[in-house]
TORNU-157681 format. One record per residue (C-alpha): residue in one letter; residue number from 0; x, y, z; chain. Coordinates in pm, whole numbers. Each point is the difference from the previous one (the first is absolute). Example, Ala and Ser with C-alpha at 12.3 -4.5 7.8 and 13.67 -1.06 7.14 Angstrom:
BEGIN
 residuo num      x      y      z cadena
       A   0   1230   -450    780      A
       S   1    137    344    -66      A
END
This chain:
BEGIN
 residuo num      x      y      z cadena
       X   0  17058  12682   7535      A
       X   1   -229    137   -263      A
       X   2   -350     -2     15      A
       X   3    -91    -20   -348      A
       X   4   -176   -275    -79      A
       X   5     94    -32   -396      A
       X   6    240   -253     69      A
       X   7   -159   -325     89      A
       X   8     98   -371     18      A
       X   9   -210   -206   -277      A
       X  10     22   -319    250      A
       X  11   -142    194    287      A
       X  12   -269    198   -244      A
       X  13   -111   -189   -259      A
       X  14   -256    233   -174      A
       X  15   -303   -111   -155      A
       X  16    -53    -39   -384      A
       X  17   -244    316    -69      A
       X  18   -363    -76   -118      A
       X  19   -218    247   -168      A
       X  20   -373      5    -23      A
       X  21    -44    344   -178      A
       X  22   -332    110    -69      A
       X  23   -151   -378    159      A
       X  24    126     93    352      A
       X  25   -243    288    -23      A
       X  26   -312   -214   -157      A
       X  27     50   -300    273      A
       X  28    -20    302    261      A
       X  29   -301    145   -156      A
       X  30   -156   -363    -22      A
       X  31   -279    -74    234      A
       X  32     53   -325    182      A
       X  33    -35   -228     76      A
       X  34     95   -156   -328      A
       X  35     94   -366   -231      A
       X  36    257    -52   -177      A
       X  37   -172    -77   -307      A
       X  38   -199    322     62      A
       X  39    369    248      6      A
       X  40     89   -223   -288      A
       X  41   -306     77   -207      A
       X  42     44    378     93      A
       X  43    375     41    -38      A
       X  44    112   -323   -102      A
       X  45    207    182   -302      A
       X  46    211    309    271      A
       X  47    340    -93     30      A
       X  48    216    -47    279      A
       X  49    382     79    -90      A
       X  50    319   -131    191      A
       X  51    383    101   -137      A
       X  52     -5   -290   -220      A
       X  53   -339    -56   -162      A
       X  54   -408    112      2      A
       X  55   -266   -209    125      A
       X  56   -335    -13    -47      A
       X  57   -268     11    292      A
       X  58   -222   -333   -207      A
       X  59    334   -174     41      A
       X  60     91     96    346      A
       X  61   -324   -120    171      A
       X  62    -66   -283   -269      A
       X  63   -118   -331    223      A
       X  64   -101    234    258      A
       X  65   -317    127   -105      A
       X  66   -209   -157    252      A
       X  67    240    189    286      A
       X  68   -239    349    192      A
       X  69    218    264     89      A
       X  70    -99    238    272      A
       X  71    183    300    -88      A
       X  72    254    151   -264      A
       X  73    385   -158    208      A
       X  74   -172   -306    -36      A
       X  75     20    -13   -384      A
       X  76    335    147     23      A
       X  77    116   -265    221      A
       X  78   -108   -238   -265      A
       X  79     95    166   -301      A
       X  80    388     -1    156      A
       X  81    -21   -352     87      A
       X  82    -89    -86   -340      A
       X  83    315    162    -71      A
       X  84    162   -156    253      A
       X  85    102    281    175      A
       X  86   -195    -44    284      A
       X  87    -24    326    188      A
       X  88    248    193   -195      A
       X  89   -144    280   -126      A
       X  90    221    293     98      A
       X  91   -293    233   -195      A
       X  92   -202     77    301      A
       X  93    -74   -173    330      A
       X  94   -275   -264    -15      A
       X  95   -234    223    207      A
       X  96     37    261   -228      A
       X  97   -199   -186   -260      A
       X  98   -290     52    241      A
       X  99    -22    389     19      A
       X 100    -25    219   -272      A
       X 101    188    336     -4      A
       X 102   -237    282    160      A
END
């Protein structure tokens, strides 16, 4: 029995499709909330969000939600994945990352 873990059954671990945030994980953290929609849109509305197979934009993402308060930064994330239908897939960092910043 070996214990490296390299070798792993895709029906048992299905991982999940990678979303990156770049320099807007960083901005929603600095944010101060709480926060609209429509206000993140007007601020970074145009910051992409990229998955393996295509770029989104934030305007897009939270488009029909603009009337929706968020309380803190894993809150937008959470929405931004769903909008991607991804739910909460985002192997980047752990949602309650989003709420610290590094020291």
């Amino acid at each position: 029995m070996s214990g490296d873990n390299a070798e792993r059954d895709p029906e048992t671990h299905d991982p999940a499709p990678a979303v990156t945030f770049g320099p807007l994980k960083r901005a929603l953290r600095e944010h101060r909330y709480p926060v609209t929609a429509a206000e993140l849109i007007e601020q970074y509305g145009a910051a992409a969000v990229e998955t393996p197979t295509a770029t989104a934009r934030l305007d897009r993402l939270l488009e029909g939600r603009e009337e929706t308060q968020f309380r803190e930064p894993s809150e937008v994330r959470e929405a931004v994945l769903d909008a991607l239908g991804h739910g909460d897939a985002s192997p980047e960092a752990p949602a309650d990352e989003w709420s610290e910043l590094p020291q």
